[in-house]
Each structure stands twice: as C-alpha cells, then as structure tokens.
C-alpha positions as CSV (number, residue, x, y, z in Angstrom):
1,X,-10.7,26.0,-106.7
2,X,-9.0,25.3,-103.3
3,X,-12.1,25.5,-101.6
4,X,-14.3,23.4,-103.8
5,X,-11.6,20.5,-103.1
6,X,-11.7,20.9,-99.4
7,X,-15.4,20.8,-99.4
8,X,-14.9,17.5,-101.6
9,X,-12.6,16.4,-98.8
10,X,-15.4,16.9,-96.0
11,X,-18.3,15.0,-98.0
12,X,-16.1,12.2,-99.3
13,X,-14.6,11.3,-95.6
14,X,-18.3,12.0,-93.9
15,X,-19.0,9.1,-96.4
16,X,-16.4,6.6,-96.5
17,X,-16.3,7.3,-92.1
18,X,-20.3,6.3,-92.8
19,X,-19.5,3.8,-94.7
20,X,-21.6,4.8,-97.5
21,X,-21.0,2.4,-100.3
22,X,-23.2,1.0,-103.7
23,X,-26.4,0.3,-102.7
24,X,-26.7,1.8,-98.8
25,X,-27.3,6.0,-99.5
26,X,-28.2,8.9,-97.4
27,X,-30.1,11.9,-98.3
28,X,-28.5,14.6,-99.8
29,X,-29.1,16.9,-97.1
30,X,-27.2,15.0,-94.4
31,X,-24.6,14.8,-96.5
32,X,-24.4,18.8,-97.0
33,X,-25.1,19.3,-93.1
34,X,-21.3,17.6,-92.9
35,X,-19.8,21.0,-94.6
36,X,-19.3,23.8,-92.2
37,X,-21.9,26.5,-92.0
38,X,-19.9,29.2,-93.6
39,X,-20.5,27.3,-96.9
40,X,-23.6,26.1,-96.3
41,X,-25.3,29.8,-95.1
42,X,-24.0,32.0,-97.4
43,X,-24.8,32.8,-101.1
44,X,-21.0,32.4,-102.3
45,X,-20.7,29.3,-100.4
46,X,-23.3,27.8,-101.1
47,X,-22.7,27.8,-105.4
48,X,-19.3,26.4,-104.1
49,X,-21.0,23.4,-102.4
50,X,-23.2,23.0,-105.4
51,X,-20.2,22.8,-108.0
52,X,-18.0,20.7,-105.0
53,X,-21.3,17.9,-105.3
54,X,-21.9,18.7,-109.3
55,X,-17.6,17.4,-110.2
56,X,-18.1,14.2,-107.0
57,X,-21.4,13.0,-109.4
58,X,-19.8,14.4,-112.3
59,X,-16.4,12.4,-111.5
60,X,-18.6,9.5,-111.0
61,X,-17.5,9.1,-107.4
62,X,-20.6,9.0,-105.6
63,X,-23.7,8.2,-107.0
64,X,-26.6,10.1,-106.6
65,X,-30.3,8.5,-107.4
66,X,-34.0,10.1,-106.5
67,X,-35.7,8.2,-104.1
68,X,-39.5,8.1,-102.7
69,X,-39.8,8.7,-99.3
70,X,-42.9,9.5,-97.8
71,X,-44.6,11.9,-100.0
72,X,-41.5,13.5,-101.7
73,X,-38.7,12.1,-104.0
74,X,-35.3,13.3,-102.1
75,X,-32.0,13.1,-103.8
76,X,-29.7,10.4,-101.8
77,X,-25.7,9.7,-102.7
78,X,-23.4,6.8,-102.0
79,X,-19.8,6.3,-103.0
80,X,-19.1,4.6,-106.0
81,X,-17.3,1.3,-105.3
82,X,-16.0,1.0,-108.2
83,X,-14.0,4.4,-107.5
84,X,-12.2,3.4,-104.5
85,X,-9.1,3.8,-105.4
86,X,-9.4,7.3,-107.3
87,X,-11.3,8.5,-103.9
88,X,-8.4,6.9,-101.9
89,X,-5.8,9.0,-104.1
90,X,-7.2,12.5,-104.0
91,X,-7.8,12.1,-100.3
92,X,-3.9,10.8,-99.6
93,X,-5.1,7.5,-97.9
C-alpha cells in the first residue's frame, strides 16, 4: 500500500509542477512516463500504477476524459480543482 501512495505522490506533484488544472489535460501516458521505470516495466509494477491511477480518478482528484486526437481517442487527466485542498493534505504542502 506504501508504494501505491508514493506513486500517487509522483503523478500528483508531476501535475500540480505542470500546472495541470480543470480544463488544460495531458495524455495519460505522459503522465505515467513521470513514475520511475521499475513500475512502469515490470508486470508487478505496473498493476501497482494501474490501482495508484484507478483510487487518484476514483478519489476524484484528477479527472480523466477520452479525447480525439488524430485518429485515436487517448485517455488525458487533469487535477480536480475542486480538490485542492485534499491533494494539498496527502501531499504535506
């Protein structure tokens, strides 16, 4: 459980350091390119990633929304403004 809040930790800062707020969003894969590779190339870490995303949307801090771009619909996130203060709280601002 440690490790699905740290990875939390990484995507929520790689956000708010962004400035990834409401209505500006970035691709879900950018996002997971922020979490270090051990988590990211392996099969263990990569069901940890998937639950650390499936509890942020889940929590309703970020937002995530399918959008068309080019010839594919992508999944993009953004951090729910009207979360700031829970996101502020779990990450000790």
């Amino acid at each position: 459980m440690e490790e699905v809040d740290d990875i939390k930790k990484i995507v929520l800062r790689r956000l708010i350091r962004s400035n990834i707020w409401g209505g500006k969003h970035i691709p879900l894969d950018i996002a997971k390119k922020s979490v270090p590779e051990r988590y990211r190339n392996t099969h263990k870490g990569i069901r940890i990633l998937e639950e650390a995303m499936k509890q942020l949307v889940n929590n309703e801090w970020i937002n995530a929304v399918s959008k068309r771009t080019g010839k594919s619909d992508d999944a993009h996130i953004s951090l729910n403004p009207r979360k700031v203060s829970e996101i502020k709280q779990f990450l000790g601002m």
